[in-house]
N, C-alpha and C positions, 0 to 999 in steps of 0.2 A: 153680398154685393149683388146689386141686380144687374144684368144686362139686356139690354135691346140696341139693335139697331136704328143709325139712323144719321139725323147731321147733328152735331153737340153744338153748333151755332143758332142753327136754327129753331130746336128744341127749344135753347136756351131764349131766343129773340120772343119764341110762342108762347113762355112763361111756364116751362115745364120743370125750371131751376134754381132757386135762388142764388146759388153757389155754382160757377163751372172751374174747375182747376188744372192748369195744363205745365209742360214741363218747359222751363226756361234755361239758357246758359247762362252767362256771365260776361258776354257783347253789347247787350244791350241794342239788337240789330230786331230781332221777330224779324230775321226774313222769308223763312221757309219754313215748311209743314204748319200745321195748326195755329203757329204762332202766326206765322205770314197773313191766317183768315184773320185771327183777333184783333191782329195791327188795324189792318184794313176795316172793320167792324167796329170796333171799339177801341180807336185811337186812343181813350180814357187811358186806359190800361197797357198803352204803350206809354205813354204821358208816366205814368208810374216804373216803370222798369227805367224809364231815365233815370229818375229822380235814385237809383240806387247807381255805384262806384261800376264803371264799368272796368270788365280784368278783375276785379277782389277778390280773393279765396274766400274772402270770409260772408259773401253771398250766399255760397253752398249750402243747400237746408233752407234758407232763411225764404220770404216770402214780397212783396209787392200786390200791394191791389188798387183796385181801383173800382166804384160803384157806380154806376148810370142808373137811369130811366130809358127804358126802351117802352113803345106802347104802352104805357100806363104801370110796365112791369118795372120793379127795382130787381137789380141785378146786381151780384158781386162777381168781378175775375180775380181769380188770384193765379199771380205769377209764380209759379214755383220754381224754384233754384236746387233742378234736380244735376245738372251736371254742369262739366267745364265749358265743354267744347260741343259741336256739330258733327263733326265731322272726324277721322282717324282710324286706325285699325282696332278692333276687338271692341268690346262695350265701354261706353261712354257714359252710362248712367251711374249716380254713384245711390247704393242701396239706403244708405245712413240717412243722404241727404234727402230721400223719397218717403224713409222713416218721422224724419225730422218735421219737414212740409206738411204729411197726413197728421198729426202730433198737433201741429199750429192753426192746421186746418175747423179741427174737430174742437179744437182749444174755442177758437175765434167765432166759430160759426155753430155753435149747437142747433139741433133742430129745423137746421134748416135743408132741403132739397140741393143734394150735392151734385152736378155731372162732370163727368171725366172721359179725353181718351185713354188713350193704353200709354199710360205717362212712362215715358222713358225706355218705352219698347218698340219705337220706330227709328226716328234719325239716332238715336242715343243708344241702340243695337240691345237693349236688358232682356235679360231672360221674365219674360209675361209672370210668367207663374210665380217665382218669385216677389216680380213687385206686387202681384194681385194680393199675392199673401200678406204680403205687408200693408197696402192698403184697408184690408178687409179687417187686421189685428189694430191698428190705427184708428179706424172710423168707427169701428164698432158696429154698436145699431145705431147709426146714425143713419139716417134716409139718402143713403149715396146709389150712385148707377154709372156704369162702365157703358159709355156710348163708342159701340162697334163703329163706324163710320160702314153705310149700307142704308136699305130700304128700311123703313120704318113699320119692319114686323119683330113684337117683341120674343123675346127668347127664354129658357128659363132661368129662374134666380141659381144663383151660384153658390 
């Protein structure tokens, strides 16, 4: 996994991405943290988390995308259906379903320039380390990057 800081929107807008992947409930709302920028940014890919059941268990793991043209750049977002809820006591992320997502990700998208935040280790409370590991086992060598949100000085590989 590599890391650097920086904005994963805006990286992603500059053509630094082909793939950005962030963590979704099962509302079907993106109104807060990361999701709330993407809504706003790439309606596209709000357009898609409709188009899935909103409340389903059976979301959980599973994925939504949506692909634009930004600046001449083609881009994919995939919505991942890392947990239930936003919001509650103790972690929210479910680890399976972060499994699952990176799984479909690397499935779906060979080859291609992946960026991420720290999926499921913000509003969704997960232990970092954990999902890092599981992302890292997931993706393999596949050309993925952990965008810290900060300046845009890179950091080293992990």
């Amino acid at each position: 996994m590599k890391v650097i800081r920086g904005d994963l929107i805006r990286l992603a807008l500059d053509g630094a991405f082909d793939v950005i992947v962030h963590g979704c409930n099962w509302t079907c709302t993106m109104g807060v943290g990361i999701a709330k920028t993407i809504k706003e940014i790439f309606p596209e890919a709000y357009a898609a988390d409709l188009t899935t059941t909103k409340g389903s268990h059976d979301k959980l793991g599973s994925i939504s995308t949506a692909t634009v043209t930004r600046g001449g750049h083609q881009l994919t977002i995939v919505n991942g259906y890392t947990q239930f809820n936003w919001r509650g006591p103790g972690g929210l992320v479910d680890y399976a379903a972060v499994r699952t997502v990176m799984k479909d990700v690397r499935a779906k998208f060979p080859a291609r320039r992946i960026g991420y935040p720290r999926i499921g280790a913000g509003l969704a409370k997960g232990d970092w380390t954990r999902i890092a590991e599981i992302i890292d086992a997931e993706l393999g060598e596949e050309d993925h990057t952990l965008v810290e949100f900060g300046s845009l000085v890179p950091s080293a590989d992990r």
